[in-house]
Each structure stands twice: as structure tokens, then as C-alpha cells.
C-alpha positions in Angstrom: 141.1 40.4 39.1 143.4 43.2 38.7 141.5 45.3 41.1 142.0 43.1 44.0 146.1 43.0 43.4 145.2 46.8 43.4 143.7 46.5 46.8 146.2 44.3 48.2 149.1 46.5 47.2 146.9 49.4 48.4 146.8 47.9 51.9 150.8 47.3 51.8 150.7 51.1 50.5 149.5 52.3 53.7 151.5 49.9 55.9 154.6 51.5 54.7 154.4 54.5 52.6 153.7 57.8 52.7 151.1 58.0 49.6 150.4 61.4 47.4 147.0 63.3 47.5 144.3 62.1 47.7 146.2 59.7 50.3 145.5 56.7 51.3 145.8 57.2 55.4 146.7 54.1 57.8 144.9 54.7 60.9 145.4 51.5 62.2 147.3 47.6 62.6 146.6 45.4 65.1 146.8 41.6 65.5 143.7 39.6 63.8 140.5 40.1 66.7 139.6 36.8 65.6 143.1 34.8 66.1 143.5 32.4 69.0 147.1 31.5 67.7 150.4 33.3 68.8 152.1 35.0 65.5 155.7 32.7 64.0 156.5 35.9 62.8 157.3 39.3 65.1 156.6 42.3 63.8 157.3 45.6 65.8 156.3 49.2 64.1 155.8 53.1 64.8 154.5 55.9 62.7 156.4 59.7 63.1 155.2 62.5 61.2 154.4 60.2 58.0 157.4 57.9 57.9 157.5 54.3 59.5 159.8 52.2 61.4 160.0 48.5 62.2 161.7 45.5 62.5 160.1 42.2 61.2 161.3 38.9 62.5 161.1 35.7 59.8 162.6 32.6 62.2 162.3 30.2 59.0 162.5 32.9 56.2 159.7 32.9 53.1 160.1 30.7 50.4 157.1 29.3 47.7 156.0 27.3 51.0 154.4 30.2 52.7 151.0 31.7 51.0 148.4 34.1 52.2 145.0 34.9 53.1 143.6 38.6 52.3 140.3 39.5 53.1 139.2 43.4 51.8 136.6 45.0 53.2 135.1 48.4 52.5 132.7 50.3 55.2 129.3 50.7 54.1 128.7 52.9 57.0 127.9 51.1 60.5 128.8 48.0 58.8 132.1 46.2 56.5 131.2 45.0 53.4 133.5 42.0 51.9 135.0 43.6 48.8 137.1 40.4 47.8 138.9 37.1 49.1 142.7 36.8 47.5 145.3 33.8 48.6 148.6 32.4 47.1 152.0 32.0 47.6 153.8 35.1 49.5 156.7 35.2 47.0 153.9 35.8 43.6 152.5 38.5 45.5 155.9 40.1 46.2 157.4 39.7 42.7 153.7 40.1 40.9 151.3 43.0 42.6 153.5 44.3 44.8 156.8 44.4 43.0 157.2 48.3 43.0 156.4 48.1 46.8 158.3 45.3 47.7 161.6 46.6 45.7 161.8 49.4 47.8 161.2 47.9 50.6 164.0 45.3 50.2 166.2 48.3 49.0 165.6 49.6 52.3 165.9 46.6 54.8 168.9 45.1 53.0 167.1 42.2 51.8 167.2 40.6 48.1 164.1 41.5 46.4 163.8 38.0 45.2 162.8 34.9 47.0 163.4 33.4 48.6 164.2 35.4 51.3 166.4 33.8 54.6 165.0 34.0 57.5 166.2 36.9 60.0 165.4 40.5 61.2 164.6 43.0 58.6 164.6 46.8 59.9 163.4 50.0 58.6 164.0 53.3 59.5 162.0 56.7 59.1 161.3 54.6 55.7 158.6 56.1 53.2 157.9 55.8 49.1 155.7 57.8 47.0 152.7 56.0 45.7 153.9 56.5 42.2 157.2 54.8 43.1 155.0 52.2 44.4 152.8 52.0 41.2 150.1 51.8 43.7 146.6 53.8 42.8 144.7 56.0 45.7 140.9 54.8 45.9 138.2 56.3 47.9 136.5 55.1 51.1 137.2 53.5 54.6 138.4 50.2 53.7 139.9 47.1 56.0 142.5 44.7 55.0 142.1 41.3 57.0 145.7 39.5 55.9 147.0 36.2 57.4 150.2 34.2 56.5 150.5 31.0 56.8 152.8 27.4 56.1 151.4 24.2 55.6 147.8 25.8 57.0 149.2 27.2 60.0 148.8 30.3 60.5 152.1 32.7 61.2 150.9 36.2 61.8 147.6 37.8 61.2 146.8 41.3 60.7 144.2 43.9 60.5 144.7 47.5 58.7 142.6 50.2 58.6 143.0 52.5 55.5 141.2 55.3 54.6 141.2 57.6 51.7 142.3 61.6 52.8 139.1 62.7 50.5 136.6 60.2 52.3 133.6 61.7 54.1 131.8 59.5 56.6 128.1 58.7 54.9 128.8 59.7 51.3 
């Protein structure tokens, strides 16, 4: 089990860190391919030279109400491969997983670390953390993180990152 928190946090790694070698490269975010719904919750983001910016827009905050969906794939060449399937409240993973992540994060943004957390905009600017800081191991591969949050069922946003390791050769 602990190696699904690791691939979770690894996902949240690349959202908004700058990882050490062998790195763990974002190379992608986009809204879910499969969603129909519009996302509750607006997030905006950039990438320059290695450090990430973005505003994230809660209308009703997170509280012990809202959980998650995480789907991790890895690429078995022309073709993902479901790694693992990982839900529960928003807050655990926050204060469990990704604590080192999320404290830095919250340091960053201005928000409490603990939930629950009011609802609002939360920005960060030219924002990066060390993947030792964020306790967060590097793995190789291509791998593709599926993660939906949701209250009561309903989905609020939906992404899909792309992560790949910096020592990853396509076919090996």
C-alpha cells in the first residue's frame, strides 16, 4: 500500500516541484479526456524554467466531505497499464502521503496546512521544493496520473498528468 501513497505524492511532486536527479519531469496537465462535467474548482497554472505558478479557486473550501479518485498508470510502450486505484478523503491525503508536499505548499499560498481549509483563491508564484523536502522518491518510467475530486459523488475537477522519469528511455 505504501507504494501507491508513493505514487500519488509522486504525481503531486511533478505538479509542483522541481524534483532532484533522476527527476521526475511533468510534461503535461490537462482536464480529464473522459469528463463531460464542468470543474467546481478553477485551476489556472504555467511552467518557467522549472518553477510553477498558479492560482487554484475552492468556492466551498475542502473539508473531510470532499475525497478522491486516483487512477496510476504506467506506459508499457504503445499502451498504459493500470498500476493502482487509490480514493479517500482529500484532507488524509494531505495530512498522511503528502504532508511534506502539502506543508510547503500551504507555506507558500498562505493557507493553514491543516483542514479544513476555507474556501478561496490560493496563489503561487515561481514556487518549487526539492524532492527531499517533499519526502517524495524518483521512480523510473512514463507514468499517468488520472485524479478526480469529488463531494457527495459529484465530481469537482478532474485531471490528467503526465510524468516521466529524466533517466526513462522509450522501449526499455
Amino acid at each position: 500500500m505504501e507504494i501507491l501513497y508513493e505514487l500519488v505524492a509522486i504525481a503531486f511532486c511533478v505538479v509542483l516541484i522541481n524534483c532532484e536527479e533522476p527527476k521526475m519531469l511533468f510534461y503535461g496537465m490537462q482536464p480529464c479526456s473522459e469528463s463531460t462535467t464542468k470543474d467546481a474548482i478553477e485551476v489556472t497554472h504555467e511552467w518557467t524554467q522549472g518553477l510553477f505558478s498558479g492560482t487554484i479557486t475552492l468556492p466551498a473550501g475542502l473539508d473531510d466531505t470532499i475525497t478522491y479518485k486516483a487512477d496510476v498508470y504506467k506506459s508499457g510502450g504503445d499502451s498504459w497499464k493500470l498500476l493502482t486505484h487509490i480514493t479517500g478523503p482529500v484532507c488524509a491525503i494531505l495530512n498522511g502521503p503528502l504532508k511534506g508536499i502539502w506543508a510547503k505548499i500551504a507555506e507558500a499560498s498562505g493557507v493553514s496546512p491543516d483542514c479544513p481549509i476555507p474556501g478561496g483563491s490560493y496563489a503561487l508564484k515561481d514556487f518549487s521544493i526539492s524532492a527531499e523536502e517533499a519526502e517524495v522518491p524518483a521512480l523510473k518510467g512514463k507514468f499517468k496520473v488520472v485524479a478526480e475530486v469529488l463531494k457527495d459523488n459529484q465530481p469537482l475537477l478532474c485531471r490528467e498528468l503526465l510524468i516521466q522519469s529524466s533517466n526513462y528511455k522509450e522501449g526499455l
